[in-house]
ZAMARGU-4260 file (C-alpha; in steps of 0.2 Angstrom, whole numbers, plus 5000, padded with zeros to 4 digits):
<rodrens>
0) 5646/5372/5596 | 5628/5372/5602 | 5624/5391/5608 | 5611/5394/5622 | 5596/5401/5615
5) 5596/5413/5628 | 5610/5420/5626 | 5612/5422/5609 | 5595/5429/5608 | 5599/5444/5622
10) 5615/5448/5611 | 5607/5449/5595 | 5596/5458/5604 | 5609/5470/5611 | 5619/5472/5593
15) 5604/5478/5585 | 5598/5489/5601 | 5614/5498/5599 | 5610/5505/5581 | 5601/5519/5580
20) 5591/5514/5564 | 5574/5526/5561 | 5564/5522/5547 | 5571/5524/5528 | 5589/5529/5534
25) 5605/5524/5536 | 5606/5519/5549 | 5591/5504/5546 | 5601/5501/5529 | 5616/5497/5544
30) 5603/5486/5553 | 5599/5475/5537 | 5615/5474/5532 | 5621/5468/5551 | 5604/5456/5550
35) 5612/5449/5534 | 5629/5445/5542 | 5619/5436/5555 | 5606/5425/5542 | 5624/5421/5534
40) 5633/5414/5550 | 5617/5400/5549 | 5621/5396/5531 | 5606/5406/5526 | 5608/5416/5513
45) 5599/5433/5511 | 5597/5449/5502 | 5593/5466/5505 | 5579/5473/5492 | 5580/5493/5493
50) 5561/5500/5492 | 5556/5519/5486 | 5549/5525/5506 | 5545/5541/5514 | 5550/5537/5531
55) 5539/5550/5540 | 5522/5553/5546 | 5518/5569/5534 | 5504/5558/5526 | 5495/5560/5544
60) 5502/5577/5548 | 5496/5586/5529 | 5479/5580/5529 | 5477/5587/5548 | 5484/5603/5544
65) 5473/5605/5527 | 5457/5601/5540 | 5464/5612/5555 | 5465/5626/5543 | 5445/5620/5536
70) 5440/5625/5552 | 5443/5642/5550 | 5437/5647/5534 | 5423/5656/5531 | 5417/5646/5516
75) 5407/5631/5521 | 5410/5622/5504 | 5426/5626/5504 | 5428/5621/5522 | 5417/5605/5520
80) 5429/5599/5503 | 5448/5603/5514 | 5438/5592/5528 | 5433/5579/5515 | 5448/5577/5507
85) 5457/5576/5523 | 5446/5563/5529 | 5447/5553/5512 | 5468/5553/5513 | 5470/5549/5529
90) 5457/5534/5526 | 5466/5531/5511 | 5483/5529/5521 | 5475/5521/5536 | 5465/5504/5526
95) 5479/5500/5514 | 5471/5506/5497 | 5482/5517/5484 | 5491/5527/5500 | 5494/5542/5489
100) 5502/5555/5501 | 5513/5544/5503 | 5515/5536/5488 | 5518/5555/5480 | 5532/5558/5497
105) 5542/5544/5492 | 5558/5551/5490 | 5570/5539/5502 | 5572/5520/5503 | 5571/5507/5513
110) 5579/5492/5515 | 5571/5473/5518 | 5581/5458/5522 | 5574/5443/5514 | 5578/5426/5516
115) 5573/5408/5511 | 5576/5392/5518 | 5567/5375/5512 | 5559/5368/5497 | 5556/5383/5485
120) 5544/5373/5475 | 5536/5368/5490 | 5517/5365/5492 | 5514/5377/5504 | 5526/5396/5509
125) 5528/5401/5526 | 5531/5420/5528 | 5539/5423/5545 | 5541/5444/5548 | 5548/5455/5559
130) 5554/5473/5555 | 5571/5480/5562 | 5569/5502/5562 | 5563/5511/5576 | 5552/5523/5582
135) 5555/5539/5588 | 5547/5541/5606 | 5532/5552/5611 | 5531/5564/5625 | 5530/5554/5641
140) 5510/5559/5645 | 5504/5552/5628 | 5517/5536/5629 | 5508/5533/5648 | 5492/5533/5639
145) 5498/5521/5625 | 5506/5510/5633 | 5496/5507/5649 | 5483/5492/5650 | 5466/5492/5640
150) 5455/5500/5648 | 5440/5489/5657 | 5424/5502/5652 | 5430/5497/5633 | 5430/5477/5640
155) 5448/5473/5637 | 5448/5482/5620 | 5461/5495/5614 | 5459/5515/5615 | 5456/5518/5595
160) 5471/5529/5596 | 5476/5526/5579 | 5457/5527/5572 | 5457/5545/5579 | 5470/5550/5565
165) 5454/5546/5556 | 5440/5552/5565 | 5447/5568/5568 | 5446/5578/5551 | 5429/5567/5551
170) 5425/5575/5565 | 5429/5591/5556 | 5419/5586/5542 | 5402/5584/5552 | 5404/5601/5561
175) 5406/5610/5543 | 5393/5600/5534 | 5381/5601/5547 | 5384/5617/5552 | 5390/5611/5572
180) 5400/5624/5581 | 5404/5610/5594 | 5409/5598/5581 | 5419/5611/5571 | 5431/5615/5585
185) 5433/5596/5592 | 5438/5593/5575 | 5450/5608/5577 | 5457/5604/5593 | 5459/5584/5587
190) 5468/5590/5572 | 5478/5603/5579 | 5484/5588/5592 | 5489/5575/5579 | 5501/5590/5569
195) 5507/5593/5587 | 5509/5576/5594 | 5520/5570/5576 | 5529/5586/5575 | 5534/5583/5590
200) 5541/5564/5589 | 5550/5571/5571 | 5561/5581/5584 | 5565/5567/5595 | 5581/5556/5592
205) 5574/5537/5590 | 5572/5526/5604 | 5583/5509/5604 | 5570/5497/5601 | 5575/5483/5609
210) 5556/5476/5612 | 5551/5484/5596 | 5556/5477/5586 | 5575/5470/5591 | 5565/5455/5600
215) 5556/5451/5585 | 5572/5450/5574 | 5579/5440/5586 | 5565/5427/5587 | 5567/5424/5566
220) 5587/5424/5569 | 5583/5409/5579 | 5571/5401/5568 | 5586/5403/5552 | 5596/5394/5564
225) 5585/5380/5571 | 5581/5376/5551 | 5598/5377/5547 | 5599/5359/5555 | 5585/5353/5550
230) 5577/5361/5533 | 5558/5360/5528 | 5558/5344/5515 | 5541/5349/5509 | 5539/5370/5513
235) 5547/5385/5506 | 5551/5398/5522 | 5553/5416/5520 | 5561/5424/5529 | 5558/5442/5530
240) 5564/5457/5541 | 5555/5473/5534 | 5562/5491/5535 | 5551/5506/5539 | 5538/5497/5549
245) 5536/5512/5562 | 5531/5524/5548 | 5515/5513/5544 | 5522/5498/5537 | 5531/5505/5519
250) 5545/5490/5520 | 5530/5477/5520 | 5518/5484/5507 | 5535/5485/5498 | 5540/5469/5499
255) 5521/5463/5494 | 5522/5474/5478 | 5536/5468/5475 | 5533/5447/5478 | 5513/5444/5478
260) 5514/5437/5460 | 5523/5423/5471 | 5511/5421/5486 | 5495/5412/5482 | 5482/5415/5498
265) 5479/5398/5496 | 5495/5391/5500 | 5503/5404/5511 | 5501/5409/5526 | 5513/5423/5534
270) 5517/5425/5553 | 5521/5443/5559 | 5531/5444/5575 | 5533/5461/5584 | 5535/5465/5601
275) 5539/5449/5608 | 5549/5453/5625 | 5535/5455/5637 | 5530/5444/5650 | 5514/5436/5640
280) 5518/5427/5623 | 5500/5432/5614 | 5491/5428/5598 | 5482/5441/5593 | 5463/5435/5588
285) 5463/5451/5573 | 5471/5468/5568 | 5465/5483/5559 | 5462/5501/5560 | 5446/5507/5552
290) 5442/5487/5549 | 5445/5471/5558 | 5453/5458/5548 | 5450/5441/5559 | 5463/5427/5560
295) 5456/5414/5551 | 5450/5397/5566 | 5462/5386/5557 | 5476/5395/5559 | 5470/5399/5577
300) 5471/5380/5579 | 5486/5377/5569 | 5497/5388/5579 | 5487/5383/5598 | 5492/5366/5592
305) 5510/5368/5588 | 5512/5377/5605 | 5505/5363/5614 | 5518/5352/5606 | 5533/5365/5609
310) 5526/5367/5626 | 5524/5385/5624 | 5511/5393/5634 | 5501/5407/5620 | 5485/5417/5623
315) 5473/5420/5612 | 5471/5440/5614 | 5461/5454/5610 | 5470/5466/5596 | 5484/5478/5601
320) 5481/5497/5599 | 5495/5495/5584 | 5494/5488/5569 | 5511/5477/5562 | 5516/5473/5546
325) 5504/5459/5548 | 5490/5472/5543 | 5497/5474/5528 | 5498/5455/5522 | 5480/5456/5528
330) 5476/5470/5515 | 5482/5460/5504 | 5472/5445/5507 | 5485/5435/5515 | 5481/5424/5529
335) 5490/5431/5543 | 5495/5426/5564 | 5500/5441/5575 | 5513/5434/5589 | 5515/5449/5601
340) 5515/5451/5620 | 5512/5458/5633 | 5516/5463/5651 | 5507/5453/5665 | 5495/5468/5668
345) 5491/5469/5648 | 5500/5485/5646 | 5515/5487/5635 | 5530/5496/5646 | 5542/5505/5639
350) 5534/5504/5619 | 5540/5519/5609 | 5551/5525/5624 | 5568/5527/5628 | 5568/5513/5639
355) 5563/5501/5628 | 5581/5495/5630 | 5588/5476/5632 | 5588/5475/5650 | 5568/5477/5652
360) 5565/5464/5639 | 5559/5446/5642 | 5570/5433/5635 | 5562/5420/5638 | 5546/5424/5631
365) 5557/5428/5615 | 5564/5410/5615 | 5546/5403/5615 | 5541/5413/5603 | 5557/5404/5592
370) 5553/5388/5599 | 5536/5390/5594 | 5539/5396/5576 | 5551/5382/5573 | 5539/5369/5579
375) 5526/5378/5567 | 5538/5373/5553 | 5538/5356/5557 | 5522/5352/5558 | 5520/5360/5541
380) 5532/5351/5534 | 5526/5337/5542 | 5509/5336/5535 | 5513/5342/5520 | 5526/5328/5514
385) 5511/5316/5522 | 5498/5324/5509 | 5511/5323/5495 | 5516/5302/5499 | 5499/5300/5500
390) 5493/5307/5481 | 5508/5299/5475 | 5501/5282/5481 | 5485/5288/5474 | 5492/5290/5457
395) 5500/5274/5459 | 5486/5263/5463 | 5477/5273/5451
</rodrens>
């Protein structure tokens, strides 16, 4: 029996809403074992791989306390070395390179669901991602801020909210070093903020997650069933949904540590799906933090063209305020889309909130983004089998 795509999507959607599943916990190991259930039920097969996590945000919170407490030392070498090291860990956990806070907090798991479907000695792997935990929410001033539309003065670009995580024990550095009472206490009162604002999300219970990241789940549900019926001849698909997303993408670096060796840049490209249930299906033009990483013009192209014969309208967007596990396939040197959205305004209602519950989300934007992924397959496929007839009819005439 033939479901409607719209109705299986808003009660997946619901099931996974209704666990409460923050990062490296039980409830998310619940999550991927639910998500498993599902792969099975469209004769996909799948695994969960457990990964050492942390789960919090203490990586951002101990650097900022270390510079908060620079700031009132009387030792200016002293001072200026807590400020530097500061700045060097949270630029450390911010661009992707050893993560050592982190790496040293490890002490939970977390759990990634992986999938394949396809030729697994195929030319070419598709990676499509989404991540299934949950954030816990902010207090409702900051969240207005967050999720309200870019700002025109900055030209349709996002706050640099999570470059400030950054910036503010840098800030702290310059008023040490250069000996800047102004800059000292900026630096003072940006750090003391950041300890606030993440001890004050470690209190709250998480949020149900329904736009973020349920709808992306969802969407690569969809796509396991749509190539149930039809599997890739010529592709290898992977089928990833990633734990600990919301706690600075742990489940993905994970899975990459775990599968690079596998993944030539060459021939894989890897398709990040998060936030997918507001009202404007988007493709995001790059993603980063403290660096850009652009999406390369032929995949830009690829994807644009593969809407165009899905009929799926998609925008070619500005960067989100957010990074997604698609930053970390970046760091790794992975070609990478980001399919997002976005309300009609540009803002992002409801993100990190307790109302980010089924009822505010978009389903039909959530099928187009399924539609569009499994069209993405096909054309892959497509041209890849043509390339392969065509060398063998080389080698043949040859």
């Amino acid at each position: 029996m033939v479901q409607d795509p719209r109705e299986q999507t808003l009660r997946w959607i619901q099931r996974l809403a209704a666990i409460e599943r923050p990062s490296a916990s039980s409830g998310e190991r619940h999550a991927a074992e639910w998500i498993v259930e599902q792969l099975g039920d469209s004769a996909t097969p799948a695994r969960i791989e457990a990964e050492a996590a942390h789960g919090t945000h203490l990586p951002f919170v101990l650097p900022s306390a270390l510079a908060v407490l620079a700031g009132f030392l009387r030792s200016r070498s002293v001072a200026a070395v807590m400020a530097a090291l500061a700045t060097a860990a949270i630029v450390d956990e911010l661009g992707g390179h050893r993560r050592l806070v982190r790496r040293v907090l490890a002490r939970r798991e977390t759990y990634n669901v992986v999938a394949e479907v396809g030729n697994p000695r195929g030319s070419r792997t598709v990676v499509f991602v989404s991540h299934h935990d949950v954030a816990r929410p902010w207090a409702a001033a900051f969240g207005a801020l967050v999720s309200a539309p870019p700002p025109r003065l900055l030209g349709g670009r996002p706050l640099p909210i999570a470059g400030t995580l950054a910036y503010a024990p840098l800030t702290m550095l310059l008023g040490v070093a250069g000996r800047l009472r102004a800059l000292r206490r900026a630096g003072i009162a940006l750090c003391s903020f950041i300890v606030v604002l993440f001890t004050d999300i470690a209190r709250r219970a998480p949020v149900p997650g329904a736009n973020d990241n349920a709808s992306g789940v969802a969407a690569l549900l969809g796509v396991a069933c749509d190539l149930a019926g039809s599997r890739p001849a010529s592709l290898r698909v992977v089928l990833l949904s990633a734990g600990s997303e919301e706690t600075m993408l742990e489940g993905m670096e994970a899975f990459l540590r775990r599968h690079r060796g596998e993944l030539d840049p060459a021939r894989t490209i890897v398709v990040c799906l998060d936030m997918l249930g507001w009202d404007r299906l988007l493709l995001r033009e790059s993603e980063g933090v403290l660096r850009r990483y652009r999406t390369r013009s032929e995949d830009v192209d690829l994807l644009l063209h593969a809407a165009r014969a899905a009929t799926v309208r998609v925008e070619v967007a500005r960067p989100s305020a957010a990074p997604s596990d698609g930053l970390a396939a970046r760091w790794a040197g992975l070609p990478t889309i980001f399919l997002s959205s976005a309300a009609a305004n540009g803002g992002y209602p409801h993100y990190h909130r307790p109302s980010d519950v089924p009822e505010n989300v978009d389903i039909e934007t959530v099928v187009a983004a399924r539609r569009l992924c499994t069209q993405l397959v096909a054309e892959l496929d497509n041209r890849d089998a043509g390339q392969q007839l065509a060398a063998r009819a080389d080698e043949t005439s040859a």
